[in-house]
Structures are given as structure tokens and as C-alpha cells.
C-alpha positions in Angstrom: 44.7 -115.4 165.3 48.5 -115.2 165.7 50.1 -113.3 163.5 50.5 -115.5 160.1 52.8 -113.3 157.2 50.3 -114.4 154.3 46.7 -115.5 154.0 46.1 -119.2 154.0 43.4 -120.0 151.6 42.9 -123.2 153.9 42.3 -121.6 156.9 38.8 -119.6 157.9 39.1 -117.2 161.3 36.0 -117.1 161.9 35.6 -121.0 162.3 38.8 -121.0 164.7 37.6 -118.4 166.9 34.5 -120.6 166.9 35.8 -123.8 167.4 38.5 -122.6 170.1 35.5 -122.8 172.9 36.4 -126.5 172.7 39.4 -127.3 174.1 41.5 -130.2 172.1 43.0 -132.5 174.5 44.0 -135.7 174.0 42.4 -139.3 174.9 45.5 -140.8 176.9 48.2 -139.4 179.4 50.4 -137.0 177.3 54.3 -136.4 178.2 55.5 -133.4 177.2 58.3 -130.8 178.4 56.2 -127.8 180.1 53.4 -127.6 182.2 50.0 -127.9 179.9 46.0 -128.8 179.9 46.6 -132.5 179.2 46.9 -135.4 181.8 50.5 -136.8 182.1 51.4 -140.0 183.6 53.2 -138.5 186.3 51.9 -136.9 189.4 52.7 -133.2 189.9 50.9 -129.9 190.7 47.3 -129.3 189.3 44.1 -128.6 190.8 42.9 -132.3 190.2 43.5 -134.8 193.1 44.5 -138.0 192.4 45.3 -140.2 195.8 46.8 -140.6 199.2 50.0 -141.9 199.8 52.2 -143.2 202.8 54.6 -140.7 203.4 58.3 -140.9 203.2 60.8 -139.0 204.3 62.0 -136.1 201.9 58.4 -135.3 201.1 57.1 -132.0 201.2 55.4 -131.3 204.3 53.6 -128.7 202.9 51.4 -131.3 201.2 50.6 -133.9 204.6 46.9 -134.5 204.7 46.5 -133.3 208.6 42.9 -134.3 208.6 44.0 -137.9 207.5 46.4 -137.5 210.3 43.9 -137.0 212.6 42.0 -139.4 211.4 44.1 -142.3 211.3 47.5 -141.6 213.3 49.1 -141.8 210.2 51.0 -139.5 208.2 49.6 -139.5 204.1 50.9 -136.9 201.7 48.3 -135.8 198.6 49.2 -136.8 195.0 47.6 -134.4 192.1 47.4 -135.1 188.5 50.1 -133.6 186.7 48.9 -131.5 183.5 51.2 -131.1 180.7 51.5 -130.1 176.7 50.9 -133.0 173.9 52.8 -133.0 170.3 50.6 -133.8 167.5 51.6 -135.0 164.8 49.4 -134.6 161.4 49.8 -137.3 158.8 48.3 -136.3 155.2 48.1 -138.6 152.8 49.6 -136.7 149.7 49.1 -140.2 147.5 47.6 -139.5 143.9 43.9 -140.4 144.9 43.5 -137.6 147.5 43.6 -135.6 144.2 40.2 -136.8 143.4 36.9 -134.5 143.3 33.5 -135.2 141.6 32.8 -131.7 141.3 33.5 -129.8 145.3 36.3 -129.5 146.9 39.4 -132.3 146.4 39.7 -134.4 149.0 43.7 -132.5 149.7 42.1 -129.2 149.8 39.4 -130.7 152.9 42.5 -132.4 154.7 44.2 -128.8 154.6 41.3 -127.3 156.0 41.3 -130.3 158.9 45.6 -130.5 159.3 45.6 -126.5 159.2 42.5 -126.1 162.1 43.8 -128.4 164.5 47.3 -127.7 164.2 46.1 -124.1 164.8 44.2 -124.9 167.5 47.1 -126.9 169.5 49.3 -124.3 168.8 47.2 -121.9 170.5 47.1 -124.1 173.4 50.7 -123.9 173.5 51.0 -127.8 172.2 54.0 -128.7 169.7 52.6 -129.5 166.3 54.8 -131.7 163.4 53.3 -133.0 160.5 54.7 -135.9 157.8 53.7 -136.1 154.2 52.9 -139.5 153.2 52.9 -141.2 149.3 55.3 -143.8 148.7 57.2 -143.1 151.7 57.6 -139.8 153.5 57.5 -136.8 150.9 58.3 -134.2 154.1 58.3 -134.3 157.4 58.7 -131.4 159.8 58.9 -132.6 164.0 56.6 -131.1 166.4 57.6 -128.0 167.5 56.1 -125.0 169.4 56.7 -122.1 168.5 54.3 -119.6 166.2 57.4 -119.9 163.6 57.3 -123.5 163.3 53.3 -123.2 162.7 54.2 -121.2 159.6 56.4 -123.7 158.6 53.4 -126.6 159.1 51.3 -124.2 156.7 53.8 -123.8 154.3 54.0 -127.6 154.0 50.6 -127.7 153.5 50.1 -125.8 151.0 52.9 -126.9 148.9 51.6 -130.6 149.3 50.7 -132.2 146.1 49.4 -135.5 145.2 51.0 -138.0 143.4 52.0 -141.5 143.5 50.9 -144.8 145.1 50.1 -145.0 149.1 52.5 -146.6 151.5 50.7 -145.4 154.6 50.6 -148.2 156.8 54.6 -148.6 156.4 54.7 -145.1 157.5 52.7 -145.3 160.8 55.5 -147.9 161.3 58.3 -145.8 161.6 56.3 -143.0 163.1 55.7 -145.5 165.8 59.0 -146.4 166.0 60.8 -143.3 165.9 58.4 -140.5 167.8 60.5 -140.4 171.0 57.6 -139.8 173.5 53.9 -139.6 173.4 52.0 -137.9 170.9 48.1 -137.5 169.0 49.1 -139.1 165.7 46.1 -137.4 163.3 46.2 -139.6 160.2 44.3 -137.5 157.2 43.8 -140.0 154.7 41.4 -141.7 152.3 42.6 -144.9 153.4 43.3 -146.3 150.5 45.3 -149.7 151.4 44.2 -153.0 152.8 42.5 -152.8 156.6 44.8 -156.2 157.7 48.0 -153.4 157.2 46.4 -150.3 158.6 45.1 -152.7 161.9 49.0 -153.8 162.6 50.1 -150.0 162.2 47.3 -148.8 164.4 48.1 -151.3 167.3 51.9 -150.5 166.6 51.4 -146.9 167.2 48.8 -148.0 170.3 51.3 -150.1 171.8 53.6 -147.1 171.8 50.9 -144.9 173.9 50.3 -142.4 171.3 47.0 -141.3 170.6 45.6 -142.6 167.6 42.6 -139.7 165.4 42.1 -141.1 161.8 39.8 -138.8 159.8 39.1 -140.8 156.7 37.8 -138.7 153.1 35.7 -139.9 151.1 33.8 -138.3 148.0 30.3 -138.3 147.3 30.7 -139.8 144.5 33.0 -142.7 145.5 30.1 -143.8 147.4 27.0 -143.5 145.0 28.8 -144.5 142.0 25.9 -143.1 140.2 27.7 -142.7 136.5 25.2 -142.4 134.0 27.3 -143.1 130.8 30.1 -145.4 130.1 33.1 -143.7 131.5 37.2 -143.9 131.4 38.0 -144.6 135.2 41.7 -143.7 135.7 43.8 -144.8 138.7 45.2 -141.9 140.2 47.9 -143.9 142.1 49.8 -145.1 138.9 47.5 -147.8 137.6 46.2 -148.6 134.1 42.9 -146.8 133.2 39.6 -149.0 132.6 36.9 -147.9 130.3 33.3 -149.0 131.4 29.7 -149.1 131.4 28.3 -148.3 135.2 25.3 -150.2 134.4 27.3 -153.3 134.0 29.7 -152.8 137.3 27.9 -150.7 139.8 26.4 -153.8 141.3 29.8 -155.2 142.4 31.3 -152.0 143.0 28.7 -151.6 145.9 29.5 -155.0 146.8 33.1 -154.5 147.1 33.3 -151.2 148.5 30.7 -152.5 151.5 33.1 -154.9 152.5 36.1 -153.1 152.5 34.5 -150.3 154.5 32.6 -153.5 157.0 36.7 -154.1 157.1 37.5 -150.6 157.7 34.5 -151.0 160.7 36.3 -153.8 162.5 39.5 -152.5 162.3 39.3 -149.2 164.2 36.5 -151.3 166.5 39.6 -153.5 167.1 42.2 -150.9 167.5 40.1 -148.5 169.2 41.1 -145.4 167.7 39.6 -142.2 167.4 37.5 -142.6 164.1 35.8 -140.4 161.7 34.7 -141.4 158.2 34.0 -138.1 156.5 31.9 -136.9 152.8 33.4 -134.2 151.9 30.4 -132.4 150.9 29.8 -132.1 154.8 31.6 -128.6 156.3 34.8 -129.3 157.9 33.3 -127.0 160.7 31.3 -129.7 161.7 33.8 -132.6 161.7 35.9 -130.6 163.7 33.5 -129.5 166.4 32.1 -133.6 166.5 35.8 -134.2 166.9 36.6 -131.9 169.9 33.2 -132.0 171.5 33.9 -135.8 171.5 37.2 -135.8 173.1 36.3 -133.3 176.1 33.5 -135.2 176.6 35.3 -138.1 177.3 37.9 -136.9 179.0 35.3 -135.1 181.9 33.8 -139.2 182.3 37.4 -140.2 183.7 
């Protein structure tokens, strides 16, 4: 583990050195600014052929097929697959209902665990890592960088991150779209919170800019059984007013509503095709991690 100046009660050694079997690469052609493990849209040196071409001249002789020569009478030069390094940029959600826990870990401290293991992880591979803090608006934002200094820096906003504050996600992804100068893994770390029709423009926005789209969306146990025994105060932790109820009279149409928000949720990312994972967070970010990466290298040795 490189060399960090203080502990980081968000990060576990013993799951990175486990999970750094699995290389984390992205889904689409990265460019970056030195030579890396991901696939660029330019062709360059690497060990992974990509096609013939008609020579011209200026080419390298050194890479005429003579064998096609032979073959054909024609002069064809070999193109490889360039490999380069990706930015990530991590997007937490810092709004007040990330603050939420029915009794295990808060759904900030698991999205520190997930934002502090894969930034670690692409750091290691030499990637640039970035991450923006998202209430209402942009709380911090730090560009991707890489260099083991700026990973401290990533961790320090991490662990200063507090929630508070309504969500304006979806206008973030926006200007993250619009202002990340080249290619990059956007990781949103969110609850997801806001209404599907805004996250599916903000998805295809950042799509149609080629970046690489990983949503990792935290939900607590509770917020899905709803099994309240008593009649309970529910508070809005995003700046609403506070409703006192009986769950025997609501749970019925809060199982209603919350199935067709997350059937909306479903078509969205179907839609958008991003990289989705809806997450408890009573399950070990271990495993969501490994799913994650074991997913993506799989997928990228089918191309």
C-alpha cells in the first residue's frame, strides 16, 4: 500500500491487496497522457493487433507485413491497439439522506469504503483519480490527478465529507459532462435520490461525451422492508418537514411507490447502458467491489 501519512478508517489493506488481482479497466476507449493498460482510440504500440493497412510513404518500415507482401504484391503496414491511462472521476453524493442508517454502517461511511478502494486501486495502476462532492451543487471538487500526493488529497476529501442538504445530482453530471476535457470512468456513489427522467438525460449527456458511466446506488435495509413496528416520526433528511405515522397504515403504498421508482430506476440504466449496481449496505463492500471489477475484465477480454 503506498505510503499514506495517517490511517484511513475507510480503507482495509487486506481487501486491496485482495482485490488488486483484478485489474480495473474501463468499458470504452480511454485517452489519457502516458502509456497505460486501457484501450485508447488511437493506434500505437502494444502487444494487441488490430489491422492491416495500405502503406503510405513516411511509415515505418520496420512495421511492413513481409508475409502480406509475399502474399499479395502489396505493401500493408500492421496497426496495434494503443494502451493508455484513464481519469476517474468519483462522484459522492454528500446530500442529507446519505446520512441515513437503520442500525450498520451509514450509507457515507459504505461510499468511503467504495470511492476510497477504487481510487486506490487506479492509483496503483498509475490512472489519475479526481473526485466532486455533490449536495446542492458541488460542495468540492478536486481534478484527476496522479500522483500518490494528490491520492491523499482524494482521502482527505473523503473523510471530511459530510452530509447535508437537498440533492442536485443530475445538474451536476451536467457540468461534469460538459466540462471534463477528455474521457474519463465517471463513478457516481449515490442513493439516487431524484427523479429517473433527470438522471436518464445526465447519463446519456455524460454517454454522448464517451466517458464511462459506473453508478453504484446505496440503499439501506431498512429503506426497503419498511418493517416499523410502531408509529414513528419520519424526518426528511434533505430539508423537508417531518411526518409522524403509523406503518400499518402506509407500508402498503410505500411498497407500491418505492417499486415503481426503482422499475424506473430499472429502465433507466437499461436505457442508458451504464455500468449498474444497486447495493444493501448490509452486504460487504468487498464483494461489490470484486462483482464490479470481475465484471469489467470480463467484458473487456469478449472484445
Amino acid at each position: 500500500m503506498f505510503n499514506d501519512r495517517q490511517p484511513r478508517s475507510f480503507l482495509d489493506p487486506a481487501v486491496l491487496a485482495r482485490l488488486a488481482a483484478v485489474p480495473f479497466v474501463a468499458r470504452r476507449p480511454m485517452v489519457g497522457t502516458v502509456s497505460g493498460r486501457h484501450s485508447s482510440p488511437h493506434r500505437g504500440s502494444s502487444v494487441e493487433f488490430a489491422e492491416y493497412r495500405k502503406y503510405v510513404p513516411g511509415d515505418d518500415l520496420r512495421r511492413l507485413d513481409w508475409r502480406a507482401f509475399g502474399r499479395s504484391d502489396r505493401h500493408y503496414v500492421k496497426e496495434y491497439e494503443a494502451d493508455t491511462n484513464l481519469r476517474l472521476c468519483l462522484v459522492l453524493d454528500t446530500s442529507g439522506s446519505m446520512a441515513y442508517s437503520s442500525g450498520g454502517i451509514s450509507k457515507i461511511d459504505y461510499a468511503r469504503r467504495i470511492c476510497g478502494a477504487l481510487g486506490y486501486l487506479a492509483s496503483q495502476q498509475g490512472d489519475a483519480v479526481g473526485i466532486t462532492c455533490v449536495a446542492d451543487g458541488i460542495v468540492r471538487s478536486l481534478p484527476s490527478r496522479r500522483s500518490p500526493a494528490h491520492l491523499r488529497l482524494v482521502f482527505d476529501v473523503l473523510e471530511e465529507a459530510r452530509p447535508a442538504g437537498p440533492t442536485r445530482l443530475p445538474e451536476v453530471l451536467h457540468e461534469i459532462a460538459e466540462t471534463a476535457r477528455q474521457r474519463a470512468v465517471v463513478a457516481v456513489v449515490s442513493d439516487l435520490f431524484c427523479e429517473p427522467e433527470a438522471l436518464a438525460t445526465a447519463f446519456s449527456h455524460l454517454k454522448f461525451r464517451r466517458h464511462d458511466v459506473a453508478a453504484f446506488h446505496l440503499l439501506d435495509p431498512q429503506e426497503l422492508a419498511f418493517d416499523f413496528q410502531r408509529p414513528t416520526r419520519f424526518l426528511d433528511l434533505e430539508g423537508g418537514g417531518a411526518i409522524f405515522a403509523d406503518p400499518l397504515d402506509i407500508t402498503d403504498r410505500y411498497h407500491t411507490a418505492l417499486g415503481a421508482w426503482l422499475e424506473s430506476l430499472r429502465r433507466v440504466v437499461l436505457e442508458s447502458a451504464i455500468d449498474y449496481h444497486r447495493i444493501v449496505t448490509d452486504e460487504p463492500s468487498e464483494q461489490v467491489l470484486a462483482r464490479f471489477l470481475v465484471g469489467r475484465a470480463a467484458g473487456r477480454s469478449l472484445r
